[in-house]
C-alpha positions in Angstrom: 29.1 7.3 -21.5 27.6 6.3 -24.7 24.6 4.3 -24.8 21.3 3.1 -26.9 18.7 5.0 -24.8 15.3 5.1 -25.5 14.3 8.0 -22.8 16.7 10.3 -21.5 16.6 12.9 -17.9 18.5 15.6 -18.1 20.0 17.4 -15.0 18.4 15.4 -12.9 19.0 15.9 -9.0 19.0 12.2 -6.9 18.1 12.3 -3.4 22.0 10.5 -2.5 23.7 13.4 -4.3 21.9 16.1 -3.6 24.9 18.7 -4.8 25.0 17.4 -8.3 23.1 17.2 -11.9 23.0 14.1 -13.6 21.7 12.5 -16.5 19.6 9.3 -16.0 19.6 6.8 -19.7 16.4 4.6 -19.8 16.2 1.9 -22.4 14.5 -1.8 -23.0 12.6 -1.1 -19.4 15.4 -0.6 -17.2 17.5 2.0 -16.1 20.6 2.2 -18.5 23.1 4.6 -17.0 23.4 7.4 -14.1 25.8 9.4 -15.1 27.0 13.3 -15.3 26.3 13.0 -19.0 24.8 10.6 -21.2 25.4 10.5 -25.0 23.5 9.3 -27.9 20.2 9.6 -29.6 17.0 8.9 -27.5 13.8 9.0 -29.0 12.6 11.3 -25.6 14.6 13.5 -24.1 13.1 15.4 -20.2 14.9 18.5 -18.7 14.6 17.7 -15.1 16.2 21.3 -14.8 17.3 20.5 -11.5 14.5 18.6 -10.0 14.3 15.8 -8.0 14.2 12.3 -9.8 13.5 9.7 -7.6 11.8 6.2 -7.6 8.3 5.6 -8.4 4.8 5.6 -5.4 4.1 2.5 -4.2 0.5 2.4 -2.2 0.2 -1.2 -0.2 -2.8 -0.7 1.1 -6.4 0.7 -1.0 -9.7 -0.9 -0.8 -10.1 -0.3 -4.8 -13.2 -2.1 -5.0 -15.0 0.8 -2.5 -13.4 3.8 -3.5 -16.1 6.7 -4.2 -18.8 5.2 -2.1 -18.9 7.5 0.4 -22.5 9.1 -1.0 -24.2 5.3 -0.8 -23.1 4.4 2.6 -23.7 7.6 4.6 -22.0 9.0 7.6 -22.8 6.3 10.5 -20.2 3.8 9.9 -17.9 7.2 9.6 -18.9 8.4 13.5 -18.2 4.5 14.5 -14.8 4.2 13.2 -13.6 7.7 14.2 -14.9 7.1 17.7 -13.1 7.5 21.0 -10.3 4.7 21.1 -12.2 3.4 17.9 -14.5 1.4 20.3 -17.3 1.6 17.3 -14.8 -0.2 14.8 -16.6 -3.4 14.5 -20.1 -1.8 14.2 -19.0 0.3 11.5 -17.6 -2.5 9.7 -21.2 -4.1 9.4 -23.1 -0.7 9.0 -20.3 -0.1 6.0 -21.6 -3.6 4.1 -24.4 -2.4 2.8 -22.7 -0.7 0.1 -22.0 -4.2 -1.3 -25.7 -4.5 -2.3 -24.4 -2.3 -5.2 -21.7 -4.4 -6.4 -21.3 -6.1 -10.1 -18.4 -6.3 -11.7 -18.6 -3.2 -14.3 -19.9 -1.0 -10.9 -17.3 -1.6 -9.3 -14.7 -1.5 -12.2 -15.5 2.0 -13.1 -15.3 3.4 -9.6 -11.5 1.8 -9.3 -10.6 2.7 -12.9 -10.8 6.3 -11.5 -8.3 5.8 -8.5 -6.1 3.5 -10.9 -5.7 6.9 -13.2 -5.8 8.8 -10.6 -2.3 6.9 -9.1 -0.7 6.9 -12.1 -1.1 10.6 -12.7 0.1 10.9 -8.8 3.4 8.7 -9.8 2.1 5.7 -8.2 3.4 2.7 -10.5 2.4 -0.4 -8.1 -0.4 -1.2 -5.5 -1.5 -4.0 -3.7 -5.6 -3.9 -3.8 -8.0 -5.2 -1.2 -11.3 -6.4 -2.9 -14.4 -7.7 -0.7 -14.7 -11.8 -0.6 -17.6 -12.5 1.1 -21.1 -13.8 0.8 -22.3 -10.2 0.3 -19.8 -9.3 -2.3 -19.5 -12.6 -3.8 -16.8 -12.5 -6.3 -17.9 -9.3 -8.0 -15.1 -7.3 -6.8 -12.2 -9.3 -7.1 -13.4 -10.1 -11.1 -13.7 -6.2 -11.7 -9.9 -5.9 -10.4 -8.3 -8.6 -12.1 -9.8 -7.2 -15.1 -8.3 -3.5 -14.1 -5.1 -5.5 -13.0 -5.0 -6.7 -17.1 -6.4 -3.0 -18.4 -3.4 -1.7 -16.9 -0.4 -4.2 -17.0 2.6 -2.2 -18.3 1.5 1.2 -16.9 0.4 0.4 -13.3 0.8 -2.7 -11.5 -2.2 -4.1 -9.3 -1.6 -7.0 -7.0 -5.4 -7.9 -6.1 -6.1 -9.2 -2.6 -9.0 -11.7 -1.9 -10.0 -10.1 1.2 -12.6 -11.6 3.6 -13.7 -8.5 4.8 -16.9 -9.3 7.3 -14.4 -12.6 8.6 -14.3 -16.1 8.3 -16.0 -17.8 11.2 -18.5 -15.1 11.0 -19.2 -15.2 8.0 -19.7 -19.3 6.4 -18.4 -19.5 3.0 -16.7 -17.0 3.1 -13.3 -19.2 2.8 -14.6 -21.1 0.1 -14.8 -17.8 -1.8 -11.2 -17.0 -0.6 -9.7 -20.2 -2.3 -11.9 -19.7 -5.6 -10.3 -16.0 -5.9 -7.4 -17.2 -5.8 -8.1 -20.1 -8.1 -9.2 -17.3 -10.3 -5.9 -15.2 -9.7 -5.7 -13.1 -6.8 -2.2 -12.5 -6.0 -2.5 -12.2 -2.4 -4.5 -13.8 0.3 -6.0 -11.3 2.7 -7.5 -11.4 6.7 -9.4 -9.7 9.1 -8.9 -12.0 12.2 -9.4 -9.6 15.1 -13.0 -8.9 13.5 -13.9 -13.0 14.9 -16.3 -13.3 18.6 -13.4 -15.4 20.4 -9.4 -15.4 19.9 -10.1 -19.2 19.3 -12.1 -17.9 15.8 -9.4 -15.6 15.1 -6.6 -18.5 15.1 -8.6 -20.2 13.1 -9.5 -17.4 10.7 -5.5 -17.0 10.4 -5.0 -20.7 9.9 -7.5 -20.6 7.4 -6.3 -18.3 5.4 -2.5 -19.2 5.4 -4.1 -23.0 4.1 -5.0 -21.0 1.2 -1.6 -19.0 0.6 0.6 -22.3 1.3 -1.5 -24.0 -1.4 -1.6 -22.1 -3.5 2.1 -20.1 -2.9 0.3 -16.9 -2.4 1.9 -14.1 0.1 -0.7 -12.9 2.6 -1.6 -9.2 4.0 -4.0 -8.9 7.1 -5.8 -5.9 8.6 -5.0 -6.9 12.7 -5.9 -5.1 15.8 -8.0 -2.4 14.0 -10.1 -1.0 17.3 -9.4 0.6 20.2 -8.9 -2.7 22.4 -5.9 -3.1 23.9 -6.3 -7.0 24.3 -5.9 -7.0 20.9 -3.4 -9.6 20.2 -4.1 -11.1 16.3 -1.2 -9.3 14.8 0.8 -11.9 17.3 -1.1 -14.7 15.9 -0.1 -13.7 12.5 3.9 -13.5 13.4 3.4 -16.8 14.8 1.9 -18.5 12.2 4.4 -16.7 9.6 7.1 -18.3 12.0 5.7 -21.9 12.0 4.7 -22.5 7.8 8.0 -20.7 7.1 6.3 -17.5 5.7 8.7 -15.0 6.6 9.2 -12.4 4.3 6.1 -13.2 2.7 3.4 -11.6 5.3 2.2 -7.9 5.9 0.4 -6.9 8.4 -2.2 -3.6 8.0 -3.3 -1.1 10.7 -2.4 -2.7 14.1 -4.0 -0.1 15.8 -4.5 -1.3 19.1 -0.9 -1.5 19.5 -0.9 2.3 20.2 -2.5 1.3 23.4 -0.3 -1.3 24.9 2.4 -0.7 27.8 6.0 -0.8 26.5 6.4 -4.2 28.6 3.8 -5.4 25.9 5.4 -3.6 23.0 8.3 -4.9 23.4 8.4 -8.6 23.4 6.0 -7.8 20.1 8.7 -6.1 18.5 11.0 -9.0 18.7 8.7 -11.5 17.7 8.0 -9.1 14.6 11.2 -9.0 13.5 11.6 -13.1 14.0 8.4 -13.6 11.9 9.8 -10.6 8.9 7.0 -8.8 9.3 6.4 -5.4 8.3 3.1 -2.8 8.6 1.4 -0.7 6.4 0.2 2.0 8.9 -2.6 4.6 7.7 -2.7 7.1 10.5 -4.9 9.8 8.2 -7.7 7.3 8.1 -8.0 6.9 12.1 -7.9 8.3 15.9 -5.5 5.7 16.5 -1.8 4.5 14.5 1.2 2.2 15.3 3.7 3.6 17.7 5.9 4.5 14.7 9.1 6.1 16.4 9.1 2.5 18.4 9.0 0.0 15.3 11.6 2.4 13.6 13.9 2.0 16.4 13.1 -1.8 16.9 14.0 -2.5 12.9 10.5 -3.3 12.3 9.5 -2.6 9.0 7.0 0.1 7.8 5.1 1.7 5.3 2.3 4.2 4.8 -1.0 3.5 2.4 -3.7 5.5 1.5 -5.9 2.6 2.4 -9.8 4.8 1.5 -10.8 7.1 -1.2 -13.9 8.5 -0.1 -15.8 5.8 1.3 -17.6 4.5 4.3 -14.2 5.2 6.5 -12.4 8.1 5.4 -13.9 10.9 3.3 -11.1 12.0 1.4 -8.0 11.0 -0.6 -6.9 11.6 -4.6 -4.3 8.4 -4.6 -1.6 10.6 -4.1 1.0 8.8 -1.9 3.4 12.6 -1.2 -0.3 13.9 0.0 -0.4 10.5 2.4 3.2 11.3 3.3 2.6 15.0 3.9 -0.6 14.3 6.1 1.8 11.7 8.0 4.4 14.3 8.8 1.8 16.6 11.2 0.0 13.2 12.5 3.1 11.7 13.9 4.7 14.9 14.3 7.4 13.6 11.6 9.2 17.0 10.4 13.2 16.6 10.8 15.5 16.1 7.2 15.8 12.7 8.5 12.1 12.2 9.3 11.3 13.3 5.8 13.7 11.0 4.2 11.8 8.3 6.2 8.3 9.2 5.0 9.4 9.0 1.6 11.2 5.8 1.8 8.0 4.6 3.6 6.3 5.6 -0.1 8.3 4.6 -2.1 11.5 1.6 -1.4 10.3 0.7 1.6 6.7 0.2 0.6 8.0 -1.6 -2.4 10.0 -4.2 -0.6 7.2 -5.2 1.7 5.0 -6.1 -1.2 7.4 -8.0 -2.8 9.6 -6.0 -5.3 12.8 -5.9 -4.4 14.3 -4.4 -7.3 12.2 -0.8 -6.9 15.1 1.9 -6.4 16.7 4.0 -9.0 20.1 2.3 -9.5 21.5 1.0 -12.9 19.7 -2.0 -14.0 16.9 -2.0 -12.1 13.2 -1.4 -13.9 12.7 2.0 -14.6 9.5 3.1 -12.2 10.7 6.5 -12.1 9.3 10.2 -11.6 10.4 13.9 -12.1 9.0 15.6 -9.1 9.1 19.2 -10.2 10.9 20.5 -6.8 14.5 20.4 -5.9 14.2 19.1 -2.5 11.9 16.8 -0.1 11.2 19.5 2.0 9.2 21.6 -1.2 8.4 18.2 -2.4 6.3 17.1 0.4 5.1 21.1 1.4 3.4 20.9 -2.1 2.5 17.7 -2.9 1.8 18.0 -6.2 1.4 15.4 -8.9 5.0 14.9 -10.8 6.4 16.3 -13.5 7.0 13.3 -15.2 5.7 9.7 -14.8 7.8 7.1 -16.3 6.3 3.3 -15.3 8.0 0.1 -16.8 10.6 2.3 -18.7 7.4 4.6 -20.5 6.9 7.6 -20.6 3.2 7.6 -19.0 2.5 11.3 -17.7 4.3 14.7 -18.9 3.3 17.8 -17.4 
């Protein structure tokens, strides 16, 4: 096949045909050709030798703005999330505010430059990022990541959140903050209804947000459920509400936690209601005692997806933005460990994650953008035992990291 590449893979091994060595042709952003061997001149040429080549990371879930933290916060917000059933969620919420005393705009911007780099080394190539939007953050955060969002068009793609971390109801003004964000740019609206005194303030949190994304034709992601509470029921109130303003398709839901605690009479209806509304979930089970019954929302058709969701902050003291290391850590948590339960966690990192932020067109098939990366091992299984950084970064059809 004879093409104008700009960036050439040699023998590189896809995940759908294991058995063989292909070529992959990259030119004008996109992927050119697949094929067993590619001709002409390209200005790059990479010797997969054999190794995996495979879509870019996609994370769907970091709180960018808090990354590296950790040190200012201490460890009592720490002992109140990872408590028994997560009964100390909403306590460690508040204790975990004070680190917005800290925040301007170049503070926070050179914390989350750090993770940015960090991803891109790792092979991630498009996030969605959570910034604070409250009266204690103000708008400090969300300025520092639009500007990051700018830095780094072309090389890593950041979809900012305006994210109303300590609530709505609780927390007056914090709306009006919401819609300026997004006057400002946020991509997406965010929500923390179950974090509201009554279910009556958490319907309205939820109303009050989608206002804002139907004004101003912005998808939505909310953190639901995230305690040990079993009568948890906002992620419900989302589906609904994605059903009635015609959202579908549009809305992610994060954590869900206290789903792990209902009854399968009260999983189940859920499930269906789920899959009415087009929801999917961005579980994090590395950051918390307690994770969405996965095995049940695979079987149901409800769509998931894993984030790294911290980096070293009042929640979770560890992470490097490294979405195989989030998929490796997955595989022991939810006892994940088959050929076809590795195949999952990687889809759930890469295509799958993609597709429930919005980009359809992430997978490694002729004509689609070229978000790509060489990982150095032949296989999932080595990939995932090793989780190391790729080979080879390629993001919006560049070469961006070469090991």
């Amino acid at each position: 096949m004879a093409v104008n590449p700009d960036l050439v893979i040699r023998q590189a091994r896809l995940l759908r045909r294991p058995e063989e060595q292909v070529d992959v042709a990259v030119g004008g952003g996109r992927i050119l050709a697949l094929a067993e061997h590619v001709s002409g001149l390209a200005a790059t040429e990479i010797d997969a030798g054999g190794s995996l080549v495979t879509e870019s990371f996609v994370n769907p879930h970091l709180h960018l703005d808090k990354v590296w933290t950790a040190t200012l916060s201490g460890e009592a917000s720490l002992h109140h999330y990872h408590a028994t059933r997560m009964s100390g969620s909403r306590t460690a919420i508040e204790l975990a505010a004070a680190v917005k005393d800290h925040y301007r705009q170049d503070w926070v911007a050179e914390r989350a430059r750090r993770a940015v780099r960090l991803a891109l080394d790792f092979g991630t190539t498009h996030m969605r990022a959570f910034a604070d939007t409250d009266t204690r953050a103000g708008l400090q955060a969300v300025k520092a990541l639009l500007a990051l969002r700018e830095e780094f068009k072309g090389r890593l793609a950041i979809q900012v959140v305006a994210f109303p971390q300590q609530g709505v109801l609780r927390d007056p003004g914090a709306e009006e903050l919401v819609r300026e964000a997004v006057e400002l740019g946020a991509d997406v609206v965010g929500g923390i209804p179950w974090l509201e005194d009554t279910a009556a303030d958490a319907q309205r949190h939820v109303d009050a947000m989608f206002e804002i994304a139907t004004t101003f034709n912005r998808d939505v992601s909310m953190l639901v459920d995230d305690a040990g509470d079993p009568e948890l029921r906002t992620l419900q109130m989302l589906a609904r509400k994605t059903i009635e303003v015609g959202w579908q398709g549009r809305v992610l839901a994060h954590h869900a936690r206290a789903t792990a605690l209902y009854t399968s009479v009260e999983l189940d209806p859920l499930l269906a209601l789920l899959r009415e509304a087009g929801i999917g979930i961005v579980t994090d089970p590395h950051t918390g005692p307690l994770h969405v019954p996965v095995r049940e929302m695979v079987a149901a058709g409800v769509p998931l997806a894993l984030g790294q969701d911290d980096i070293s902050d009042a929640y979770y003291p560890y992470g490097r933005n490294n979405m195989l290391e989030v998929a490796f850590l997955a595989s022991h948590l939810l006892w994940m460990t088959t050929e076809e339960d590795r195949a999952r966690l990687f889809r759930m990192v890469t295509v799958d994650a993609a597709r429930l932020i919005g980009l359809q067109e992430h997978r490694l098939e002729v004509g689609a953008p070229a978000n790509l990366v060489v990982l150095g091992a032949p296989d999932l299984l080595e990939a995932l035992r090793e989780h190391r950084a790729p080979a080879v970064v390629i993001s919006h059809g560049k070469l961006t990291s070469r090991r």
